[in-house]
DOMI-115963 format. One line per 4 residues: number of its first residue (from 1); for each residue x, y, z of N, C-alpha, C. Coordinates in Angstrom, 1 decimal. Atoms other than C-alpha are relative to their C-alpha. Layout:
N
NUM) X:Y:Z:X:Y:Z:X:Y:Z | ... .
//
This chain:
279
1) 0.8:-1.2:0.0:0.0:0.0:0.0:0.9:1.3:0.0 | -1.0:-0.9:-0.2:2.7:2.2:0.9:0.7:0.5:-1.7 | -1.3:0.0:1.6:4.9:1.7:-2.7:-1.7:0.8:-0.5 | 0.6:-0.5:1.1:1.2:2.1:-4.5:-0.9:1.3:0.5 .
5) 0.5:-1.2:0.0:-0.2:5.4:-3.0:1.0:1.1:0.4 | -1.3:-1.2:-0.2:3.0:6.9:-1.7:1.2:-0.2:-1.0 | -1.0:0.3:0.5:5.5:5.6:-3.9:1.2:-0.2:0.5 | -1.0:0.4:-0.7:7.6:4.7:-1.4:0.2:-1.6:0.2 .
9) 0.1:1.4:-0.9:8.5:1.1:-0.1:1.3:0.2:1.0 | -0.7:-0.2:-1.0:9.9:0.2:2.9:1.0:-1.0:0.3 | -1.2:1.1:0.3:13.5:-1.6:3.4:-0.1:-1.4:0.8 | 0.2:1.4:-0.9:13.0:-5.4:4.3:1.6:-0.9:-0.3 .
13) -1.6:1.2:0.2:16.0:-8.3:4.4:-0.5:-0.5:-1.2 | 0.0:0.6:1.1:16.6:-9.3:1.0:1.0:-1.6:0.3 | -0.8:1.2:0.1:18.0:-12.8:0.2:-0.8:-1.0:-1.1 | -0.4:0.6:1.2:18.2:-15.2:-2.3:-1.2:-1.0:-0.3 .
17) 1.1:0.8:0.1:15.0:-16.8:-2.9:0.1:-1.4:-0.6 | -0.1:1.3:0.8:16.0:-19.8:-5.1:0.6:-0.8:1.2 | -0.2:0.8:-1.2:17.8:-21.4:-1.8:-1.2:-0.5:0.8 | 1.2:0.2:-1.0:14.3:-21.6:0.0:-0.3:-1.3:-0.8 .
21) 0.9:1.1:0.0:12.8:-25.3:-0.2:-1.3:0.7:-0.4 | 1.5:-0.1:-0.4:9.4:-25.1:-1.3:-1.0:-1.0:0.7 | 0.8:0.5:-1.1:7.5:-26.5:1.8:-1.9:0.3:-0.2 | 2.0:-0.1:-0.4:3.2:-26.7:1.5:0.1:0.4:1.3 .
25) 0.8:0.1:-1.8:1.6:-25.8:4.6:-0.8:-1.7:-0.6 | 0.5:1.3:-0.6:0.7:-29.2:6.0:0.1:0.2:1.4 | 0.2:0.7:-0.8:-0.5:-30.5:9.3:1.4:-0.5:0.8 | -1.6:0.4:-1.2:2.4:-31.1:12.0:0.6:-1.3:-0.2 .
29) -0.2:1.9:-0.5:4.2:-34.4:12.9:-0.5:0.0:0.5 | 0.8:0.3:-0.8:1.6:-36.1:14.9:-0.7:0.7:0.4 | 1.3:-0.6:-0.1:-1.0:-33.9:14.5:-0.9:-1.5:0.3 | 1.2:1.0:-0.2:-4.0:-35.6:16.2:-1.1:-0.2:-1.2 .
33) 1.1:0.1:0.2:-6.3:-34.5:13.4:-0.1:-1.0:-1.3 | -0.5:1.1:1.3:-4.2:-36.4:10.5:-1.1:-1.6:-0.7 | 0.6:1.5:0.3:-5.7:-39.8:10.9:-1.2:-0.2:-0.1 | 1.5:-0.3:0.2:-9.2:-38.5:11.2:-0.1:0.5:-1.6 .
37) -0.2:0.1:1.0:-8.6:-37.2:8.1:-0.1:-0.4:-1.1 | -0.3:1.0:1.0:-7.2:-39.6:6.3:-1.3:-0.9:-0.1 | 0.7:1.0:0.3:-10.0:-42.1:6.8:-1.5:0.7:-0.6 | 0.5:-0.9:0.5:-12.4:-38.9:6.3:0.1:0.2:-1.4 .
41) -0.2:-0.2:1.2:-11.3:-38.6:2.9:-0.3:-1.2:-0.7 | 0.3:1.3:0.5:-11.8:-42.1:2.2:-1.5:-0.2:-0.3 | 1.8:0.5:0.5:-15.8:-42.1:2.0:-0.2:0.7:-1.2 | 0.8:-0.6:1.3:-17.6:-41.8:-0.6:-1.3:1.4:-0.3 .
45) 1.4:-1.1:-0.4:-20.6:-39.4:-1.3:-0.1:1.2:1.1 | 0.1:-0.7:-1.1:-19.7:-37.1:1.4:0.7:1.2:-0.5 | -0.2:-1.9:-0.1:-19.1:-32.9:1.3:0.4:0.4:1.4 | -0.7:-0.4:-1.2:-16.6:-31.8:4.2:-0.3:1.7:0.1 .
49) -0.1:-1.2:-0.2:-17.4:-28.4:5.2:1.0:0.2:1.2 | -0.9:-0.3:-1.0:-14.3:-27.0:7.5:0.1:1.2:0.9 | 0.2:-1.5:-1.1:-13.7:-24.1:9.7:1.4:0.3:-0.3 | -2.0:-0.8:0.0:-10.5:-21.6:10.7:0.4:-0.6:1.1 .
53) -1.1:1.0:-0.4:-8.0:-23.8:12.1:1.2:-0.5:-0.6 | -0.6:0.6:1.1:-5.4:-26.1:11.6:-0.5:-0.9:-0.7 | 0.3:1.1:1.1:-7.4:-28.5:10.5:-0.6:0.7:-1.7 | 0.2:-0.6:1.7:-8.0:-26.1:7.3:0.5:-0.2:-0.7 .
57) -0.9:0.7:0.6:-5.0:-27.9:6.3:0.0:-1.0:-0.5 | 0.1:1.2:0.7:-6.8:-30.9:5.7:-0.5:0.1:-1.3 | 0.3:-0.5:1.8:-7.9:-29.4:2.1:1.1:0.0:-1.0 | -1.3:0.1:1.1:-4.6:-30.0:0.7:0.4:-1.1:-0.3 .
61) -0.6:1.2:0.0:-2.9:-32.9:-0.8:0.7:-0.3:1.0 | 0.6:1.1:0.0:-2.4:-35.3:0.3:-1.3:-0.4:0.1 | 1.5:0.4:-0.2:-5.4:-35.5:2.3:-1.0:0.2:-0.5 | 1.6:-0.1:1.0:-8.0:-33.7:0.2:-1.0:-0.2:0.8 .
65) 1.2:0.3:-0.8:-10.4:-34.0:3.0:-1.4:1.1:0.0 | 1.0:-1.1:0.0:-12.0:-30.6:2.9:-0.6:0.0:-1.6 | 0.2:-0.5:1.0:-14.1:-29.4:0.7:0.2:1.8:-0.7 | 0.5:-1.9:-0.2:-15.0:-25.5:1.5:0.1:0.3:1.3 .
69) 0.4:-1.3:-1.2:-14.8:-23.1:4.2:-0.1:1.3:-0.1 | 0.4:-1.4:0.3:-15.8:-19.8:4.6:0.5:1.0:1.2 | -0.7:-0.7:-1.0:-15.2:-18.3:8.0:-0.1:-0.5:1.3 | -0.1:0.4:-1.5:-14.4:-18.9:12.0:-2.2:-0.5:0.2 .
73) 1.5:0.3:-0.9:-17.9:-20.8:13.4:-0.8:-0.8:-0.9 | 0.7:0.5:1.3:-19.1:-21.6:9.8:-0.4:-1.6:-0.3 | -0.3:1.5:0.1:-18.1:-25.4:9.6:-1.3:-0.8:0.6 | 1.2:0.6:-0.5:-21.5:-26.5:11.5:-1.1:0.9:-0.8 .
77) 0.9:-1.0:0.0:-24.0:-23.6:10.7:-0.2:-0.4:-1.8 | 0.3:0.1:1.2:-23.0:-24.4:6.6:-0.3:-1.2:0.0 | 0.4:1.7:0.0:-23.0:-28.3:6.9:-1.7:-0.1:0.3 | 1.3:0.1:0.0:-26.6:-27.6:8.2:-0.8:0.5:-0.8 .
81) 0.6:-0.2:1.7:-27.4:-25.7:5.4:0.0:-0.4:-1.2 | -0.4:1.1:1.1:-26.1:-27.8:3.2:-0.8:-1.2:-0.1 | 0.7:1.6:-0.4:-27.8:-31.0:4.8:-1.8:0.4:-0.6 | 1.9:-0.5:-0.2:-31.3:-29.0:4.6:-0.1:0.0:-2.0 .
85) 0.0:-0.1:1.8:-30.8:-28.2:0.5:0.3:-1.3:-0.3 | -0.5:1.2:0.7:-29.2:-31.5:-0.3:-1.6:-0.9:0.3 | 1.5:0.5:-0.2:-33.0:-33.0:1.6:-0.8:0.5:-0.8 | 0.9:-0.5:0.4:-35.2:-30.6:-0.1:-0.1:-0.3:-1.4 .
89) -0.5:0.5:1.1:-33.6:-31.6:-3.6:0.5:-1.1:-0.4 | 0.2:1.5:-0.2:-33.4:-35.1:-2.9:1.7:-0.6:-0.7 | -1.1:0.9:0.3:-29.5:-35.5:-2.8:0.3:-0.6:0.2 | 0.0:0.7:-0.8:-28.0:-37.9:-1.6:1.0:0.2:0.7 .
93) -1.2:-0.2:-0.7:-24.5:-36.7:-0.6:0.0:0.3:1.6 | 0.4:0.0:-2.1:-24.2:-36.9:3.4:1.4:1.2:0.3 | -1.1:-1.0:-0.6:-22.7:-33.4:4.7:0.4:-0.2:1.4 | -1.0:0.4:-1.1:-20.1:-33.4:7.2:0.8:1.6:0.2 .
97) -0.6:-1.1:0.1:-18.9:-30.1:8.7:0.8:-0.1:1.9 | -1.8:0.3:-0.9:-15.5:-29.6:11.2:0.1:1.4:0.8 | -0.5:-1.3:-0.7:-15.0:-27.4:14.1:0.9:-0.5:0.5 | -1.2:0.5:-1.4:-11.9:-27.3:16.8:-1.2:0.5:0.8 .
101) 1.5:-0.1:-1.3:-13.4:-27.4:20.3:0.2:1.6:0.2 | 0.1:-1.4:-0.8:-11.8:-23.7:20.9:-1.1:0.8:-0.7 | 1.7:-0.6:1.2:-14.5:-22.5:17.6:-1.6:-0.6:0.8 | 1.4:0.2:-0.6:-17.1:-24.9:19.5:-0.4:0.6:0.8 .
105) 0.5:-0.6:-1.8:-17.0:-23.0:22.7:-0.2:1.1:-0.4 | 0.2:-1.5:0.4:-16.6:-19.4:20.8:-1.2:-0.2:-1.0 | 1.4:-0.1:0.6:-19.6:-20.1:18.4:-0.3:-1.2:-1.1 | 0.4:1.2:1.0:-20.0:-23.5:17.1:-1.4:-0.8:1.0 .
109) 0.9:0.6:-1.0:-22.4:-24.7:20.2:-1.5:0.8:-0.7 | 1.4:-0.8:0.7:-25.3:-22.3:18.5:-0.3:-0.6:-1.3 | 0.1:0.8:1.1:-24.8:-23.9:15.4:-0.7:-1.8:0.3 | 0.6:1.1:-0.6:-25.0:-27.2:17.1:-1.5:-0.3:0.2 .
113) 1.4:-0.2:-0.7:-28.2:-26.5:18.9:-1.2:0.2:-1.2 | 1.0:-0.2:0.9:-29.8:-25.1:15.5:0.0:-1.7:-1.2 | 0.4:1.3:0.4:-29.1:-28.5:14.0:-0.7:-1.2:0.2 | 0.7:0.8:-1.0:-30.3:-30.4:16.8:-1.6:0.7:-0.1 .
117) 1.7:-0.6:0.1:-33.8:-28.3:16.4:-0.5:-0.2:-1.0 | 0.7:0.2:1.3:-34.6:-28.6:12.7:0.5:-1.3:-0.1 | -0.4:1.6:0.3:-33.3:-32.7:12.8:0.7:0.3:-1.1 | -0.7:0.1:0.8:-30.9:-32.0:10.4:1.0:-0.7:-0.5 .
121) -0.9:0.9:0.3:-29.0:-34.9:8.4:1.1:0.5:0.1 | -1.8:-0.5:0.0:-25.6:-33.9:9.2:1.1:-1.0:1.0 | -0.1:0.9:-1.1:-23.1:-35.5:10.7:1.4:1.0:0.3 | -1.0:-1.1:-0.5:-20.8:-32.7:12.9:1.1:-0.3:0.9 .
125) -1.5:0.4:-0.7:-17.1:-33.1:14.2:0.5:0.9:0.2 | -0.8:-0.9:-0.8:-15.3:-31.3:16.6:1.5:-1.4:0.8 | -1.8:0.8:-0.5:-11.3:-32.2:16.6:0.3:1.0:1.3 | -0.5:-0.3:-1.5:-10.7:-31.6:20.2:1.7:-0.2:0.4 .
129) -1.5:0.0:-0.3:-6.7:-31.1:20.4:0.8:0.7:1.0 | -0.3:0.1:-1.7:-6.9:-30.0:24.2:0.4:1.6:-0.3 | -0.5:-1.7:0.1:-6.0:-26.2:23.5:-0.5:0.9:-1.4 | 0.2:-0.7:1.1:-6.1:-23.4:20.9:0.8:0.3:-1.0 .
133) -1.2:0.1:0.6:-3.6:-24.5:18.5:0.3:1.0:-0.8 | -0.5:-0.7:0.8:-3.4:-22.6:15.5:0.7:1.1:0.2 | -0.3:-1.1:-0.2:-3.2:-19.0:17.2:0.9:0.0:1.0 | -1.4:-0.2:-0.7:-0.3:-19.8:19.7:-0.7:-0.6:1.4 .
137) -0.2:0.3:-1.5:-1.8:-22.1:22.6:-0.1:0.6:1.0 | 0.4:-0.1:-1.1:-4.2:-20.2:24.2:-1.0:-0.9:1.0 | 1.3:0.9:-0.4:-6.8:-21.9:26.7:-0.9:0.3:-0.4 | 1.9:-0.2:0.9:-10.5:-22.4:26.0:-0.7:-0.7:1.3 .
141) 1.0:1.0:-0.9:-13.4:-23.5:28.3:-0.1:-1.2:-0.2 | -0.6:1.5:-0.4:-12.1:-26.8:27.9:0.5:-0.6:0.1 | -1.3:0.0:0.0:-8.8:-26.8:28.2:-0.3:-0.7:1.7 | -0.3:0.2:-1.1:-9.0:-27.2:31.9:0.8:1.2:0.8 .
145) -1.0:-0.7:-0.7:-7.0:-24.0:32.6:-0.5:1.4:-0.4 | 0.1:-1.1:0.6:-7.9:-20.2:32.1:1.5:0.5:-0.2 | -1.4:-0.8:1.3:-5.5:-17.8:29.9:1.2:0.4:1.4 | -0.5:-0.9:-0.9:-3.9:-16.9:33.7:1.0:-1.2:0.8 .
149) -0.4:1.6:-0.7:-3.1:-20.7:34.2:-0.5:-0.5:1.4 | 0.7:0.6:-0.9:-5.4:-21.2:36.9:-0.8:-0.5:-0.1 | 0.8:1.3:0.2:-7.3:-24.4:37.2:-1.1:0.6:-0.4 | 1.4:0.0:0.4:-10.9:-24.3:35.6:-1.0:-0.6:-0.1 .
153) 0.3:1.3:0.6:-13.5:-26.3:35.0:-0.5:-0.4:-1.4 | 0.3:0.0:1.0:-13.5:-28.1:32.2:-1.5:-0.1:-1.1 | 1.4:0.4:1.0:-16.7:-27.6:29.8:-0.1:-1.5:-0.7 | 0.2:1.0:0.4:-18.0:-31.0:28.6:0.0:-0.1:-1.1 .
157) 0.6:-0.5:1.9:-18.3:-30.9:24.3:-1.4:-1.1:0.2 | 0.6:1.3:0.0:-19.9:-34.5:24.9:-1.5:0.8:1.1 | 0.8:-0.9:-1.2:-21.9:-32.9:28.5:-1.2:0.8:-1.1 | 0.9:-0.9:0.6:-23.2:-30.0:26.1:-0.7:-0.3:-1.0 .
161) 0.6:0.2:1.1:-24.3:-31.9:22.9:-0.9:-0.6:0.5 | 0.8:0.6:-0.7:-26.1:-34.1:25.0:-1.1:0.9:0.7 | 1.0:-1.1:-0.4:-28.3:-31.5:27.0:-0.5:0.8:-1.4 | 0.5:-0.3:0.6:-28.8:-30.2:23.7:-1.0:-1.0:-1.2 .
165) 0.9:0.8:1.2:-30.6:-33.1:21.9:0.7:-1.2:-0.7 | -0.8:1.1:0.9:-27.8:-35.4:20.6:-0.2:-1.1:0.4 | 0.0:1.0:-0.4:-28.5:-38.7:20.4:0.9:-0.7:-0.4 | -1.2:0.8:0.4:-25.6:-40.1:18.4:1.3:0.4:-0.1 .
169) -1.3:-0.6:-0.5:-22.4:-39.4:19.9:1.0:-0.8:-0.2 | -1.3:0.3:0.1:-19.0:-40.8:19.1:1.4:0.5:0.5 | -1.5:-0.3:-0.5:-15.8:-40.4:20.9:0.7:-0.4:-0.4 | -1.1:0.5:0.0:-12.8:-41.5:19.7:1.2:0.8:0.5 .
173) -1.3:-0.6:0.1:-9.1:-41.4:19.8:0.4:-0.1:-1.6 | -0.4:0.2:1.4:-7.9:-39.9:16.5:1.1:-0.9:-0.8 | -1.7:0.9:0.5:-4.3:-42.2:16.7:-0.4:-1.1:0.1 | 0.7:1.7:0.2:-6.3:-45.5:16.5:-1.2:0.5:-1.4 .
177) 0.4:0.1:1.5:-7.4:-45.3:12.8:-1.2:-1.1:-0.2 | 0.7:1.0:-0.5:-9.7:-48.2:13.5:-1.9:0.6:0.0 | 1.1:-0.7:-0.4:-12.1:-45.9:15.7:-0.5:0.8:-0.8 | 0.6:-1.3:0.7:-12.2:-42.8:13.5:-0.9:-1.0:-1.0 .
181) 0.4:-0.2:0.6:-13.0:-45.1:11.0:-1.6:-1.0:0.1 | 1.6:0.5:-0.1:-16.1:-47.2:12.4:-1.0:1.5:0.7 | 0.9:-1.0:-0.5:-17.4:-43.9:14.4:-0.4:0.8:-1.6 | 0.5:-0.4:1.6:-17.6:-42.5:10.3:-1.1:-0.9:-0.6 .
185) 1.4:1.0:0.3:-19.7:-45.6:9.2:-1.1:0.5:0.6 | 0.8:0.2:-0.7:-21.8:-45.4:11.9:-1.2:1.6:0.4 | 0.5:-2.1:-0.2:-22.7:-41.1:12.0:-0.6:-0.2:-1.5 | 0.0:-0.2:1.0:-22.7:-41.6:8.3:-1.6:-0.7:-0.4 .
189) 1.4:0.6:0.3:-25.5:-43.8:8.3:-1.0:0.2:1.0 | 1.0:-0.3:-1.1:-27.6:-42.4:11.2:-0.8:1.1:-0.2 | 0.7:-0.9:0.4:-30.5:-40.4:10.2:-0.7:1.2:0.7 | 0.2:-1.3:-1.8:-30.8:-37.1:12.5:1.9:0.6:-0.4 .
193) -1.3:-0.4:-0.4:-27.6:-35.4:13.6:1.0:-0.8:0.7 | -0.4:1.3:-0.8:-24.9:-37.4:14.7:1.6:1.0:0.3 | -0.9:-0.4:-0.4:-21.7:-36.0:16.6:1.2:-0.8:0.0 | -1.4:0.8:-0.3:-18.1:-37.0:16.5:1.1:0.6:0.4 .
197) -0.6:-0.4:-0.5:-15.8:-36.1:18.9:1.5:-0.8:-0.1 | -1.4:0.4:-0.2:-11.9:-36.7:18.4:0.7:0.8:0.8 | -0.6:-1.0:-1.5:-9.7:-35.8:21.4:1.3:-0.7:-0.1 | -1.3:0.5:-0.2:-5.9:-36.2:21.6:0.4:1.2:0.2 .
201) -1.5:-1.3:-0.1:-3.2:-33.0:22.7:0.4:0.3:-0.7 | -0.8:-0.5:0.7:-2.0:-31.1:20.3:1.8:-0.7:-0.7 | -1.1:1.2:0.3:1.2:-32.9:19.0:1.3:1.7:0.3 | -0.5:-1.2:-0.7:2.7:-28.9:20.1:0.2:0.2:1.4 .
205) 0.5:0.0:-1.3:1.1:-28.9:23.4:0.9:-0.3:1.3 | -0.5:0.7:-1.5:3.3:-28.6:26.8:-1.3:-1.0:0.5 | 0.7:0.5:-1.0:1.8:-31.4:28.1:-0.8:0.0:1.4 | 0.6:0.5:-1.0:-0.2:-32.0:31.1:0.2:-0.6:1.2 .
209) -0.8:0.9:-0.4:-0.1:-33.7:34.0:-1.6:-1.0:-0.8 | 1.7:0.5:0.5:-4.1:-34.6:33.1:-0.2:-0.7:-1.2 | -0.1:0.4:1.1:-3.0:-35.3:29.5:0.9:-1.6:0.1 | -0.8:1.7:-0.1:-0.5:-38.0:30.7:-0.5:-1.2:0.5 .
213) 1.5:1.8:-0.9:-3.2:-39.8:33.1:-0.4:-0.1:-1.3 | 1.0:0.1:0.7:-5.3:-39.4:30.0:0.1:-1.1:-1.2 | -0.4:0.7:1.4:-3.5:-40.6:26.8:1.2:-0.5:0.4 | -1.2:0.8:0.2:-0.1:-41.5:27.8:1.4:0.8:-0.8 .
217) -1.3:-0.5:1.3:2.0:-39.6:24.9:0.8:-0.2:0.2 | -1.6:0.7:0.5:4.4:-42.0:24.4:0.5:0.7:-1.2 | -1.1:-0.5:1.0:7.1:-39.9:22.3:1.2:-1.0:-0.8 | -0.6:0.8:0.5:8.7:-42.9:21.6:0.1:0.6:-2.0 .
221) 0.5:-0.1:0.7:9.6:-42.4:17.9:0.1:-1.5:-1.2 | 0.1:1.4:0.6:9.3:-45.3:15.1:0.7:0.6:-1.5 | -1.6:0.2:1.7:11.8:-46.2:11.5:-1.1:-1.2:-0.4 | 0.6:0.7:0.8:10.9:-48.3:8.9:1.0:-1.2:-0.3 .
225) -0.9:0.8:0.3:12.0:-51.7:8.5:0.3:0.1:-1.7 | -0.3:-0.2:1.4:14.0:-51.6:5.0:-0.2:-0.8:-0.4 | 0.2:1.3:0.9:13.5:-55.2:4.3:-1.0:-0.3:0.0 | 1.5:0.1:-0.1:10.1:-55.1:4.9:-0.9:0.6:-1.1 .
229) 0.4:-1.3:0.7:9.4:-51.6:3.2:-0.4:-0.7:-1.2 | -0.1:0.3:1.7:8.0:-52.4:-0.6:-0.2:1.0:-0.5 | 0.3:-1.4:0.8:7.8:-48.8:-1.1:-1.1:0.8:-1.0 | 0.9:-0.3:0.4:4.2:-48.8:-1.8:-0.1:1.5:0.1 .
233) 0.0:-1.7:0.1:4.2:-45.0:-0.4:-1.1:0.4:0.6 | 1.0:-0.4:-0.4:1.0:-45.4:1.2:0.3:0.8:1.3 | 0.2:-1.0:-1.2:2.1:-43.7:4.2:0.5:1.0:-0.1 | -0.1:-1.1:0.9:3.0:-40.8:2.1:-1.6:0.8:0.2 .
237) 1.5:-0.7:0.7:-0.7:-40.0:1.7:-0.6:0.3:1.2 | 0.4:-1.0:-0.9:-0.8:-38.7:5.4:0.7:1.2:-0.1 | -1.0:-1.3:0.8:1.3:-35.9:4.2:0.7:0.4:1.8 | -0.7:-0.4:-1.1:3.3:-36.1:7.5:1.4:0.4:-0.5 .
241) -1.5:-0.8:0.3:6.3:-33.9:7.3:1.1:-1.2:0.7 | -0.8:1.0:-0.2:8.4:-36.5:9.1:0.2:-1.4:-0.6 | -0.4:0.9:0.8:8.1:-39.2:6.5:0.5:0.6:-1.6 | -0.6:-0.1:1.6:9.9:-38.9:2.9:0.2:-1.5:-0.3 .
245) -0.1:1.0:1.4:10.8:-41.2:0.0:1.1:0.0:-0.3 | -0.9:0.4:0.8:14.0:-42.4:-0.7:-0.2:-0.7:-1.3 | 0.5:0.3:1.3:14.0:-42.5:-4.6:1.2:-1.0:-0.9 | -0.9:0.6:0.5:17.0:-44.3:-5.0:0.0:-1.1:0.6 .
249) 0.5:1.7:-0.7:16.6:-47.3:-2.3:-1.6:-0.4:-0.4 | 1.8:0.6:-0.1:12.3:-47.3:-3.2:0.0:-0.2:1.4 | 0.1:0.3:-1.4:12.2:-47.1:0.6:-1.1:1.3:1.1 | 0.5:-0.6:-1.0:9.9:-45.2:2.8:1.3:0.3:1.2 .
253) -1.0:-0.2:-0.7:12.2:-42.8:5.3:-0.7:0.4:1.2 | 0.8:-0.7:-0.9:11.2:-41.7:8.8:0.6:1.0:0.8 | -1.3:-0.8:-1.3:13.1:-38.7:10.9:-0.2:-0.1:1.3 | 0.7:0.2:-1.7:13.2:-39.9:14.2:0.4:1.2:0.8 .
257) -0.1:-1.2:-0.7:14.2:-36.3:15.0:-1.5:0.7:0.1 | 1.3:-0.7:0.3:10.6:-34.8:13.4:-0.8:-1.2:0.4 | 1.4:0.4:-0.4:8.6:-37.7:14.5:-0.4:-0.1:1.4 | 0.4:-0.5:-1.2:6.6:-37.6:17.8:-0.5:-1.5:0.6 .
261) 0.7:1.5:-0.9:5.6:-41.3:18.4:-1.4:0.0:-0.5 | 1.1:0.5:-0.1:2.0:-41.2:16.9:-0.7:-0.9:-0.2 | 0.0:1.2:0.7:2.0:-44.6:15.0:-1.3:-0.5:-1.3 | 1.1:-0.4:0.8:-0.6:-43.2:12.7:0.3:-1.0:-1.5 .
265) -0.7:1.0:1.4:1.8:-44.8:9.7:0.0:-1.3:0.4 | 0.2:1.8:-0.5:2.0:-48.1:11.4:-0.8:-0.6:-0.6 | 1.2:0.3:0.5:-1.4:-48.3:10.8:-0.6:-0.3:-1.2 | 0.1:-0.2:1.3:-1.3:-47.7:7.0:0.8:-0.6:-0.4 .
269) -1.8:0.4:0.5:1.9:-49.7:6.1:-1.0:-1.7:-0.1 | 0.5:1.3:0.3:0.2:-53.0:4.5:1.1:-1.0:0.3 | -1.1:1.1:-0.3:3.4:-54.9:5.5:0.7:0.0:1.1 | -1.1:-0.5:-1.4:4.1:-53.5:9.1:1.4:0.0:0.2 .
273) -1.7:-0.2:-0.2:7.2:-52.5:8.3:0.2:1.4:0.5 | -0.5:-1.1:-0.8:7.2:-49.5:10.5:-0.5:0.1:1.8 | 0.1:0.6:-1.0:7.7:-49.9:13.8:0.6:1.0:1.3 | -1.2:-0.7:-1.1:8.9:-48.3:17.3:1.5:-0.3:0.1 .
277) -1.7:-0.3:-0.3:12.2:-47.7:17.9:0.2:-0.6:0.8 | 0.1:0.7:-0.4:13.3:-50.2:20.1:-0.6:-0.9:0.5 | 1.1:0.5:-0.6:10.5:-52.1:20.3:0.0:-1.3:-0.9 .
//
């Protein structure tokens, strides 16, 4: 703005642009929302509506999970709009729309509530990653902690949907690939509103002590057996920054510096050739 109404610009660090890697924005190492995701993108017939987060990252390759978003809160409020037009015009596509819990508590619970009142086929997920990741890890009414770090109590997501009318509730853990992906069958085919809550810590997150009783976060990290590997590349297609491609062995690589232990690739490795690190 400066250069085009003043004709000025103002002096920044120059440097050599062709040295920069080009890096995508993607999803962390052991992001919890990865593996939800991944098995998310795997249905058929289905329209992801997302919110502002990081999981607004799942719209990119690899994952391709999103469809659309629009703005902070939107991810429930459009999914039910969506669900209501796709009925009246007799589609069949089954909408699915994404909040984090810190958007549910700041204005995804009203959205909620209006879906739960008009029965609206949707089926709504809130990635609960225990804080307020994207914007620098502040607390949220259900964190357990106010912004001052004194104890709080924690808001229920489950608690609240329930007093609001939900009758089909799903919890999982997003690092067991398993659950995301029967709690998706099971929402997907339930006619009403149906909730899916995924909950794991931030893969960022100082820890807990609450998080440690809770989940454990084993950091342990995990390599790939080489003689195992067939370098199918399927665990490529979580677009985790801590896996690459050796193009000259055909080997799946893992940095056990960038990985965090979430065993999310284990999971996807049709020949269990990736494994903990002493284990």
């Amino acid at each position: 703005m400066r250069k085009a109404l003043l004709g000025q610009e103002t002096p920044t660090f120059q440097y050599d642009k062709s040295i920069i890697p080009i890096r995508p924005p993607m999803l962390c190492a052991g992001c919890p929302h990865v593996g939800f995701f991944y098995e998310l993108a795997k249905q058929k017939d289905v329209v992801m509506i997302g919110d502002i987060g990081c999981y607004a990252l799942s719209g990119n390759p690899p994952l391709n999970a999103k469809d659309f978003a629009l703005c902070m809160g939107s991810g429930f409020s459009m999914a039910h709009g969506a669900a209501k037009i796709c009925e009246k015009f007799g589609d069949s596509h089954k909408i699915v729309g994404v909040v984090g819990d810190s958007t549910f508590f700041h204005t995804g619970m009203n959205s909620l509530l209006e879906a739960v009142y008009n029965n609206s086929n949707v089926v709504l997920v809130v990635v609960d990653n225990r804080i307020t990741g994207m914007t620098g890890h502040q607390e949220n009414p259900g964190s357990g902690h106010r912004l001052n770090g004194e104890a709080a109590f924690p808001a229920d997501i489950e608690g609240v949907a329930r007093a609001f009318g939900v009758k089909d509730i799903h919890k999982v853990n997003p690092m067991v690939l398993s659950e995301s992906r029967e709690a998706l069958k099971a929402a997907l085919a339930f006619q009403g509103p149906s909730l899916i809550i995924t909950r794991y810590p931030c893969a960022l997150k100082k820890y807990s002590k609450e998080d440690f009783e809770e989940f454990g976060c084993d950091r342990t990290p995990y390599a790939v057996d080489e003689d195992a590997c067939i370098g199918c590349r399927l665990c490529l297609r979580l677009g985790c920054p801590a896996i690459s491609f050796d193009k000259g062995r055909k080997k799946a690589v893992i940095d056990r510096v960038t990985c965090v232990g979430c065993g999310v690739c284990s999971q996807v490795c049709p020949k269990n050739a990736i494994g903990k690190v002493g284990v």
